[in-house]
C-alpha positions as a Markdown table, in Angstrom:
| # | Residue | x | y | z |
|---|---|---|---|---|
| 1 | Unk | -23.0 | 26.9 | -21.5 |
| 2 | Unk | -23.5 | 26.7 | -18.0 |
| 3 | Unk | -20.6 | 25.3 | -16.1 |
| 4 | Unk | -21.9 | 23.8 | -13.0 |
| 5 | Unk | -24.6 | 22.7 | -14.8 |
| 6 | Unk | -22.9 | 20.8 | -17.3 |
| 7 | Unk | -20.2 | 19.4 | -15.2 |
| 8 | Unk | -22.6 | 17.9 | -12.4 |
| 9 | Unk | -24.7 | 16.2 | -15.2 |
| 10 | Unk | -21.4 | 14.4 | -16.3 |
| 11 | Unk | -19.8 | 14.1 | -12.5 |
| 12 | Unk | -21.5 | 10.2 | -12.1 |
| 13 | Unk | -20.2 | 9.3 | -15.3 |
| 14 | Unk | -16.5 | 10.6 | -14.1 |
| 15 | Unk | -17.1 | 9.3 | -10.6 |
| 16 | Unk | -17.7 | 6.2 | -11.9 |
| 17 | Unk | -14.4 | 6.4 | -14.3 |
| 18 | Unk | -12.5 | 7.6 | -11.4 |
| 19 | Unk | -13.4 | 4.7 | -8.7 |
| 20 | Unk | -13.3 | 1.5 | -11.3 |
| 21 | Unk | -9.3 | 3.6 | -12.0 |
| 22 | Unk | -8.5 | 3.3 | -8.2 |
| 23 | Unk | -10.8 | 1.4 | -6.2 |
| 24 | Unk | -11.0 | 3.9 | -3.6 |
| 25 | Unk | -13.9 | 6.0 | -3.1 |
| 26 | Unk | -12.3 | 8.8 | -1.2 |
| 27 | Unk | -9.5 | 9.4 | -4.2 |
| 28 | Unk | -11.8 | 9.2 | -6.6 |
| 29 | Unk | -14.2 | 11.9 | -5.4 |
| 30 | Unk | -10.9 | 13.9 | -5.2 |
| 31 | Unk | -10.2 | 13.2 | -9.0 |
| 32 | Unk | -13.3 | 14.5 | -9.7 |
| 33 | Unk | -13.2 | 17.6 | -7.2 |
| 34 | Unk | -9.7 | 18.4 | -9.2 |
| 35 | Unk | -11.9 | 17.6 | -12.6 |
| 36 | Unk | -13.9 | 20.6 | -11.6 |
| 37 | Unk | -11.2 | 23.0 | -10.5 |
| 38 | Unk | -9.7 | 22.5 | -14.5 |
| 39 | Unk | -13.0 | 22.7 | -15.5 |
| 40 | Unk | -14.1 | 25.3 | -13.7 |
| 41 | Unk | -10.8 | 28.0 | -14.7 |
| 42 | Unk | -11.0 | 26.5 | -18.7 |
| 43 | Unk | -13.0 | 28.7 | -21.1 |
| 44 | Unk | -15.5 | 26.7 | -21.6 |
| 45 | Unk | -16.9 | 28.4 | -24.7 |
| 46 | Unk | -14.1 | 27.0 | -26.7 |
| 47 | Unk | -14.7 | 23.4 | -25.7 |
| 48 | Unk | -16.4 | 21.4 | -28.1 |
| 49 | Unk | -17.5 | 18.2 | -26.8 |
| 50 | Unk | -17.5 | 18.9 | -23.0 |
| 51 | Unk | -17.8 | 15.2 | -22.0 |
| 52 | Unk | -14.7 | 14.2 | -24.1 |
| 53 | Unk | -13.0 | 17.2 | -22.1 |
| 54 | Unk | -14.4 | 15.8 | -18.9 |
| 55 | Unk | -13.4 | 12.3 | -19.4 |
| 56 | Unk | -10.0 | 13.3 | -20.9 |
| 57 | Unk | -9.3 | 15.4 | -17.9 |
| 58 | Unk | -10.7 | 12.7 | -15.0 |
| 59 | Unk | -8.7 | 9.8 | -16.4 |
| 60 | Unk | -5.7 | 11.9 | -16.6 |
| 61 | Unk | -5.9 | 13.1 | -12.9 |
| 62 | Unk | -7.0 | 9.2 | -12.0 |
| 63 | Unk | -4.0 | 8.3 | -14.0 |
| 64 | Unk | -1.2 | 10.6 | -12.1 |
| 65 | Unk | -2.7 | 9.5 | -9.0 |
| 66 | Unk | -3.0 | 5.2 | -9.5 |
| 67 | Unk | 0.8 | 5.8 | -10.8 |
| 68 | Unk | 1.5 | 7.3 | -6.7 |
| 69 | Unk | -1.3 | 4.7 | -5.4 |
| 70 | Unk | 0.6 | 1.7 | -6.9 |
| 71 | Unk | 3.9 | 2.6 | -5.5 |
| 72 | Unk | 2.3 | 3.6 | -1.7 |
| 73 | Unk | 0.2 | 0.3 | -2.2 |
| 74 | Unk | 4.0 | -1.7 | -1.9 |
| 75 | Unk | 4.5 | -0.4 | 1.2 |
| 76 | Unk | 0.9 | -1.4 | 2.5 |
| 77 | Unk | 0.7 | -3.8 | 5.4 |
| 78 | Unk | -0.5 | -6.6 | 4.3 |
| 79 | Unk | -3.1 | -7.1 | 0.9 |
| 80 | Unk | -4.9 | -4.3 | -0.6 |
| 81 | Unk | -8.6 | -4.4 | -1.2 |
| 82 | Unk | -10.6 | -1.6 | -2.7 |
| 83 | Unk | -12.5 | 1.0 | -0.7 |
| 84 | Unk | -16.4 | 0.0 | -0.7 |
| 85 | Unk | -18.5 | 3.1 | -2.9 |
| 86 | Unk | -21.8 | 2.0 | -1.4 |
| 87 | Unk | -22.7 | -0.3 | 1.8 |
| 88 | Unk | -26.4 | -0.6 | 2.4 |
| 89 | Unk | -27.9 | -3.0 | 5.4 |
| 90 | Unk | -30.3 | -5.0 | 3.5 |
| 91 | Unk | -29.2 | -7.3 | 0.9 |
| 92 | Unk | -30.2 | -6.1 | -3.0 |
| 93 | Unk | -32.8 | -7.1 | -5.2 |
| 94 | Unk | -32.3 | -10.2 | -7.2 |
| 95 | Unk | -31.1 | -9.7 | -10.5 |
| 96 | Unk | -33.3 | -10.6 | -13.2 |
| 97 | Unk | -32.2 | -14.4 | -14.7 |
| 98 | Unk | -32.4 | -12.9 | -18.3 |
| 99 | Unk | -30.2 | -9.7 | -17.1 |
| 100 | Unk | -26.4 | -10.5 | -18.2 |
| 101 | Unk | -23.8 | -7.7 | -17.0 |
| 102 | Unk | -20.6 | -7.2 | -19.0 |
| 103 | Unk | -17.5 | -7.7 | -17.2 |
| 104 | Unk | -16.4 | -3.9 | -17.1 |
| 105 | Unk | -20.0 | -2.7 | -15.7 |
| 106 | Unk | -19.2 | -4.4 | -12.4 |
| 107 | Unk | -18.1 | -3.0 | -9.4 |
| 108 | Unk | -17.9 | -5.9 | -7.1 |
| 109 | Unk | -14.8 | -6.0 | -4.7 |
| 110 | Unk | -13.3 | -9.0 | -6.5 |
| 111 | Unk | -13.8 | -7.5 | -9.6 |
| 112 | Unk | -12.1 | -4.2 | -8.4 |
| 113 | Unk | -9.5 | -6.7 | -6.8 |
| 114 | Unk | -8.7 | -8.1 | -10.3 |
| 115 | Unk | -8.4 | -4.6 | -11.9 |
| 116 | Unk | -5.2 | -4.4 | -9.2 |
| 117 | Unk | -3.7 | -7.0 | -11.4 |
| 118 | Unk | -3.3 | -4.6 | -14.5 |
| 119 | Unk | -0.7 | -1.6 | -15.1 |
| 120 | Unk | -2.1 | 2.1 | -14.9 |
| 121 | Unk | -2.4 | 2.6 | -18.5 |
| 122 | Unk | -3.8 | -0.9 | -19.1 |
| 123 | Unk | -6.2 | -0.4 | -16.5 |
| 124 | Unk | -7.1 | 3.2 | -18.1 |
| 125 | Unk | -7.5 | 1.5 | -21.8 |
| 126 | Unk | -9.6 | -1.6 | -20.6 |
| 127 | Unk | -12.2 | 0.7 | -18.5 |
| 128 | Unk | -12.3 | 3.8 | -21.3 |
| 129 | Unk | -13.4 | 0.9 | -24.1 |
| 130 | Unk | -15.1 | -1.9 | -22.4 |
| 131 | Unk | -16.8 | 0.2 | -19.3 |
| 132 | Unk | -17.4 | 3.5 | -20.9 |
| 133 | Unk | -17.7 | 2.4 | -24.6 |
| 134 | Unk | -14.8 | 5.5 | -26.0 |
| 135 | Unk | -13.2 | 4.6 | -29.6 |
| 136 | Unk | -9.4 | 3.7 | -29.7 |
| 137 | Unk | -8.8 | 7.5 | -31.6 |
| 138 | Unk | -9.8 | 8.5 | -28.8 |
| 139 | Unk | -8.0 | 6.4 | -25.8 |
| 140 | Unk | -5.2 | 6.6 | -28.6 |
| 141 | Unk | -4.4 | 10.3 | -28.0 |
| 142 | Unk | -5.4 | 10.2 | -24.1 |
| 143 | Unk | -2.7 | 7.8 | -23.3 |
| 144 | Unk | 0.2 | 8.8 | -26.0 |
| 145 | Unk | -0.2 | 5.7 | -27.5 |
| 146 | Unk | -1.0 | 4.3 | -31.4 |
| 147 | Unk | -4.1 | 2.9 | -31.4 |
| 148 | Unk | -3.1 | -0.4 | -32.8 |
| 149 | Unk | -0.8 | -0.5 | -29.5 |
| 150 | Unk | -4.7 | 0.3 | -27.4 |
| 151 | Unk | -5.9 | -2.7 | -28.9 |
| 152 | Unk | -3.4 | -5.1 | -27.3 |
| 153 | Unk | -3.6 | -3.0 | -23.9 |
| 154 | Unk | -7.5 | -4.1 | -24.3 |
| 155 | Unk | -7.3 | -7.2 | -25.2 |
| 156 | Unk | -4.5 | -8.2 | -23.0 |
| 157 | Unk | -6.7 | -6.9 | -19.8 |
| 158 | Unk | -9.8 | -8.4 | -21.2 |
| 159 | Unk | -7.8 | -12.0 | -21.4 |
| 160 | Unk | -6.0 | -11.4 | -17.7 |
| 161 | Unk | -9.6 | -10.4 | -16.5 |
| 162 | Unk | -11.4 | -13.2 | -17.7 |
| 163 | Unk | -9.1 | -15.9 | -17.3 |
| 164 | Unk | -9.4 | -14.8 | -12.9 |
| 165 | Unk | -13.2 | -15.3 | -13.5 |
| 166 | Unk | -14.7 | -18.2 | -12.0 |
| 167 | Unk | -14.9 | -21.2 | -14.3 |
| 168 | Unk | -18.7 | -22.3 | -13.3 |
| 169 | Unk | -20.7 | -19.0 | -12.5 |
| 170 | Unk | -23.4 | -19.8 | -9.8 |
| 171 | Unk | -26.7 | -17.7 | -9.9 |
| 172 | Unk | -27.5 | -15.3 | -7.6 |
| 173 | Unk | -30.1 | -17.4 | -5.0 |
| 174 | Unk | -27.1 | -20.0 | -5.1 |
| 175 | Unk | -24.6 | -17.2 | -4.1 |
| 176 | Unk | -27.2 | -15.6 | -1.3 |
| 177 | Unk | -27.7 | -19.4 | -0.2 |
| 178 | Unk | -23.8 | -20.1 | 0.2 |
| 179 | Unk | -23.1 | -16.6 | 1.7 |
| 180 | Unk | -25.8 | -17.1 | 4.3 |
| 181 | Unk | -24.6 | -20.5 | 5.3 |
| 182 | Unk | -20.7 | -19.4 | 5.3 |
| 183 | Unk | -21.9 | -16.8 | 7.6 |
| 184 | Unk | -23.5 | -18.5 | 9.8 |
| 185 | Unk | -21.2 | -21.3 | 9.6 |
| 186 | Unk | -18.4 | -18.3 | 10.8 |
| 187 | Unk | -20.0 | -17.4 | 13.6 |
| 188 | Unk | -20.1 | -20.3 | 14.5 |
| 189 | Unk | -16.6 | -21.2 | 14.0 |
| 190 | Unk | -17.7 | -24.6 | 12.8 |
| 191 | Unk | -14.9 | -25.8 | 11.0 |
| 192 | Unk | -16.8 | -29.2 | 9.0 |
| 193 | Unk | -19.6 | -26.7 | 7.9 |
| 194 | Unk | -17.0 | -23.9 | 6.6 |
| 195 | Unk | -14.8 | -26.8 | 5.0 |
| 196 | Unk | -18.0 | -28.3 | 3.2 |
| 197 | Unk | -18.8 | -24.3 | 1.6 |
| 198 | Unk | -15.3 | -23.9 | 0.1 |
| 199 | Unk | -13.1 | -25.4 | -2.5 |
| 200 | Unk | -10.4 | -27.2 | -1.8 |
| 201 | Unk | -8.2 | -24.6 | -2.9 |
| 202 | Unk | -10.0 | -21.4 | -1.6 |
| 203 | Unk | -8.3 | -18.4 | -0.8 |
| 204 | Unk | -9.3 | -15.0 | 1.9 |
| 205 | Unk | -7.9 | -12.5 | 1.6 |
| 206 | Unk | -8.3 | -9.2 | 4.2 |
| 207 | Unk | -7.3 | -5.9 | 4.3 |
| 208 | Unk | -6.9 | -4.4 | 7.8 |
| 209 | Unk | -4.1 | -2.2 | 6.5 |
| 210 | Unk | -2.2 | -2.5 | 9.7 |
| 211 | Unk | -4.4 | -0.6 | 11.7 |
| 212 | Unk | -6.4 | -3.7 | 12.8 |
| 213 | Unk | -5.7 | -7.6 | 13.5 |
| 214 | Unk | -5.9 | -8.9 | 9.9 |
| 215 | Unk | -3.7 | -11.6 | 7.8 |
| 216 | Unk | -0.8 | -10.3 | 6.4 |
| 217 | Unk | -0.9 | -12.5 | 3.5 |
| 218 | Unk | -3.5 | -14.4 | 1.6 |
| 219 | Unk | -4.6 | -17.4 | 3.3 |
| 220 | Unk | -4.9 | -20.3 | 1.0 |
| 221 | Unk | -7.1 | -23.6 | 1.1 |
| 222 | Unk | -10.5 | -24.8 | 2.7 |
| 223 | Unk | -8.8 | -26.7 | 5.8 |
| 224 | Unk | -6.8 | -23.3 | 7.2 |
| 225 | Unk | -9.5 | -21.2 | 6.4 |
| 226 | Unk | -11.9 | -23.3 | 8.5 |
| 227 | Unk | -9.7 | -23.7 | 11.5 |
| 228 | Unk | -8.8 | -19.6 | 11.2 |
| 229 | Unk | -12.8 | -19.0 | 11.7 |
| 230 | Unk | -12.7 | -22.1 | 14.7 |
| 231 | Unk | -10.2 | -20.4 | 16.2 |
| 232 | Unk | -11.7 | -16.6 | 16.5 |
| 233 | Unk | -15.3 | -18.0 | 17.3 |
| 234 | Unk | -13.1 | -20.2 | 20.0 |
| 235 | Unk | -11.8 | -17.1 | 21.2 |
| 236 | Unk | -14.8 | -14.5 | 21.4 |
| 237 | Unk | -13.6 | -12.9 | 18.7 |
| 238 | Unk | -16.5 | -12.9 | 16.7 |
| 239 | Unk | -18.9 | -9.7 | 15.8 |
| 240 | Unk | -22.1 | -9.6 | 15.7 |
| 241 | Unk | -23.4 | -9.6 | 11.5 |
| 242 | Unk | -26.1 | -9.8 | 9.4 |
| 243 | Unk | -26.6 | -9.7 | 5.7 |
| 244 | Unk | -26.4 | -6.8 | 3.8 |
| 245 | Unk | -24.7 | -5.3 | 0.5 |
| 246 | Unk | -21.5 | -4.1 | -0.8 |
| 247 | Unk | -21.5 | -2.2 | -4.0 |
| 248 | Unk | -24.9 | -3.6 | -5.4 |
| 249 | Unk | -23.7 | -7.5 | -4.5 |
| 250 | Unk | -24.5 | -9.5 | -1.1 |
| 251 | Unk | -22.3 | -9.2 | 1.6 |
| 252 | Unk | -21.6 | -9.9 | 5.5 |
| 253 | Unk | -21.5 | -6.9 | 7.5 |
| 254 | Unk | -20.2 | -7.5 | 11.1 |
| 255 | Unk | -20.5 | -4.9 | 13.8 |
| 256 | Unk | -18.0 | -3.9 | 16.9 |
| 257 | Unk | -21.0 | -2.1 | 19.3 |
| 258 | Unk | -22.2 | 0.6 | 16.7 |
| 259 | Unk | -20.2 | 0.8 | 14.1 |
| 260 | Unk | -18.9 | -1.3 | 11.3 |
| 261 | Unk | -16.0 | -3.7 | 12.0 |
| 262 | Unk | -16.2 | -5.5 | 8.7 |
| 263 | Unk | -17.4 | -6.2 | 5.1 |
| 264 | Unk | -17.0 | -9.4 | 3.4 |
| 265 | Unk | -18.0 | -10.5 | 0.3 |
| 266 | Unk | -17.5 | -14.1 | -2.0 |
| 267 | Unk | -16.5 | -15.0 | -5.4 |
| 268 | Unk | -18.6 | -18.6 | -5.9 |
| 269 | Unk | -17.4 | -20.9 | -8.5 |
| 270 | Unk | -20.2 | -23.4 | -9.4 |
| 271 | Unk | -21.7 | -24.4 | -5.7 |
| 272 | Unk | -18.9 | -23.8 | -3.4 |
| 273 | Unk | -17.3 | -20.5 | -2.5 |
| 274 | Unk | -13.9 | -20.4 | -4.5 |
| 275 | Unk | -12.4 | -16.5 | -2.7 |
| 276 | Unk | -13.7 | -14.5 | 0.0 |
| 277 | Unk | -12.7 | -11.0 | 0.9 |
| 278 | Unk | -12.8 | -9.1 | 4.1 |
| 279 | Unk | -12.2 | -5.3 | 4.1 |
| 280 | Unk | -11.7 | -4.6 | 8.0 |
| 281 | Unk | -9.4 | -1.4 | 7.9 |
| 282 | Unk | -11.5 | 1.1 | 9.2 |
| 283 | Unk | -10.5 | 4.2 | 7.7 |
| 284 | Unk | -12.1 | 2.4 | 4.4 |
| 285 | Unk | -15.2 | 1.6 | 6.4 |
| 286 | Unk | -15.5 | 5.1 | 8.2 |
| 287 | Unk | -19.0 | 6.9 | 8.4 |
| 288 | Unk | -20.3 | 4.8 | 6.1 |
| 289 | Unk | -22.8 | 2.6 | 8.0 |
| 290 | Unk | -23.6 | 1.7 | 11.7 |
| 291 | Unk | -25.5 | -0.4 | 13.8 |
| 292 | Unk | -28.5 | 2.3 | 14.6 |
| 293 | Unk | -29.0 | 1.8 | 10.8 |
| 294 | Unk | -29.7 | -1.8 | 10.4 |
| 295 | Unk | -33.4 | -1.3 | 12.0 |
| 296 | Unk | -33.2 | -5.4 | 13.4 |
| 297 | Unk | -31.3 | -7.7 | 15.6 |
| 298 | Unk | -28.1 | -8.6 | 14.4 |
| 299 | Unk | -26.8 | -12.5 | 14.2 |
């Protein structure tokens, strides 16, 4: 058995694990960098099934390490959003109409932003079954736990999950349509046109982690989220943005001279936009993508 080459064929599959477990890219790469240090001083030879191994091992580590994350994540200033995996500057191709993605294959911010909602283990059971498809023998004996007791961990997520899923899904041209108008509604600051987008009872939430101007709480309803967005664009505040994508889904990417000062992305609940999300702390935006890389003007 070669080592490296057996543990690099598996590393997307644990990466992925690792990042839907803690919704930060940066700790999950480091999950998987400690996968390979076990890996790597095991004797391999006596392993049977190295992916069970692999997978056992990764959602151990992700485990001890969401445990320490949820206890930091109390002391965060203000709400925690996950870290984006991918940010690309054009927006992605439309999904086929006939394409329908379970709920676990996602990776969309609000998605990850739901998964906060659950308990470690909870979190760890819901993802080994309905992401990565593992039997409850074997999520049974990775979490200490009967496998009658996995079941209700499963099916308690997949209710909680569901049940913060928008009641009327919109397609995807609906949700490019409504993103591009709340964007340029935004920069605009025009507080009728924003109000007309959202539900009544809309929420934002941003994560500027206390290293940049952000709200420290969720703000909550159409009327205040429209005047927030009158009152920055009154102000100057706004950045320069253009369309682009966050973890495979449409987003707003706003730019402070060359580098990005924002990502925001929507949850759309039949035609109006029912949460929005903006990640602006920029050690979760770092490196990732700047302005010499969107090759056109921005808005």
């Amino acid at each position: 058995m070669d080592m490296t080459a057996t543990f690099q064929h598996h590393r997307p599959r644990l990466l992925a694990l690792a990042y839907r477990l803690l919704g930060s890219r940066a700790d999950a790469e480091d999950v998987v960098q400690d996968a390979w240090l076990r890996w790597a001083g095991t004797d391999t030879a006596a392993i049977a099934d190295p992916e069970a191994w692999l997978v056992t091992a990764t959602t151990r580590l992700g485990l001890d390490r969401l445990r320490t994350a949820t206890r930091q994540r109390l002391d965060y200033v203000g709400p925690w959003l996950p870290e984006p995996l991918h940010i690309a500057v054009e927006l992605p191709p439309a999904p086929d109409p006939a394409q329908v993605h379970a709920l676990a294959e996602d990776v969309s911010l609000a998605f990850l932003a739901l998964l906060e909602q659950l308990g470690p283990e909870e979190r760890a059971a819901f993802l080994l079954k309905e992401a990565f498809d593992h039997d409850y023998g074997l999520i049974a004996g990775l979490l200490g736990h009967s496998e009658a007791n996995c079941r209700q961990l499963v099916h308690r997520a997949r209710k909680r999950l569901q049940e913060g899923r928008p009641r009327f899904a919109a397609d995807a041209g609906q949700h490019r349509r409504l993103l591009a108008r709340f964007m340029e509604a935004s920069q605009r600051g025009d507080n009728a046109a924003l109000q007309a987008l959202l539900h009544a009872n809309a929420q934002l939430v941003s994560d500027g982690g206390g290293v940049v101007t952000a709200a420290i709480r969720p703000l909550l309803g159409a009327e205040r989220i429209g005047q927030l967005f009158w009152a920055i664009a009154r102000r100057g505040g706004t950045h320069p943005a253009r369309l682009g994508s966050v973890n495979g889904e449409p987003a707003i990417l706003r730019f402070d001279g060359d580098h990005l000062h924002s990502v925001t992305t929507i949850v759309v609940d039949g035609n109006r936009i029912a949460r929005i999300y903006s990640v602006l702390n920029p050690h979760k935006l770092r490196a990732l993508v700047t302005a010499e890389d969107t090759g056109a003007s921005l808005q």
